[in-house]
C-alpha positions in Angstrom: -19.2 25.6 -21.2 -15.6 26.3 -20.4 -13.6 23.9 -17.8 -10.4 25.6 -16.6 -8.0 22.7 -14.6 -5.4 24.2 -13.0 -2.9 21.9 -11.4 -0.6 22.7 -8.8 3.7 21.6 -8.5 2.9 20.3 -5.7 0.0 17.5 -7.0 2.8 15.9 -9.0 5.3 16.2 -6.3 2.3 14.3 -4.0 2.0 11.4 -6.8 6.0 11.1 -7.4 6.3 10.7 -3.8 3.9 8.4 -3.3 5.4 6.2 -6.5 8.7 6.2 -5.2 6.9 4.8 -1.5 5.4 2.2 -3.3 8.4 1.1 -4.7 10.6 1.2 -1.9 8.4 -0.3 -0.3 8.1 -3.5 -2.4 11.6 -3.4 -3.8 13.7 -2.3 -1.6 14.7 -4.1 2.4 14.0 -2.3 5.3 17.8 -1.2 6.4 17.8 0.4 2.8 14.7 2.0 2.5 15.3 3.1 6.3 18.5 4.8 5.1 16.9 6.4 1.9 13.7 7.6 3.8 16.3 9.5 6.3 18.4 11.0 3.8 15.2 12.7 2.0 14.0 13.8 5.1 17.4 15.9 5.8 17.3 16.9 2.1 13.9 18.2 2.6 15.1 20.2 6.1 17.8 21.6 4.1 16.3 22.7 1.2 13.5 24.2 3.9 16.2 25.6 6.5 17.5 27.8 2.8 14.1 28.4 1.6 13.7 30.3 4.8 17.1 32.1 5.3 17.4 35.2 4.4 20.8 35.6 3.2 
């Protein structure tokens, strides 16, 4: 029997974000995780705005 498992980028970008949740979650206060969660989500519209473009 052969198994072929074929993971996807975007499994372990799933599992590193929820690893870095956890932890700001538990570590971090809510003004700073509040600042961190914004400035990932304008990194991530960014990176999706120049994904898109095309220049």
């Amino acid at each position: 029997m052969n198994f072929n498992v074929i993971i996807d980028w975007k499994s372990f970008l799933a599992i590193g974000a929820t690893a870095v949740g956890i932890i700001l979650v538990t570590k971090i206060d809510s003004a700073a995780a509040k600042e961190v969660l914004i400035q990932a989500i304008d990194t991530c519209g960014n990176l999706a705005i120049v994904d898109n473009s095309n220049c």
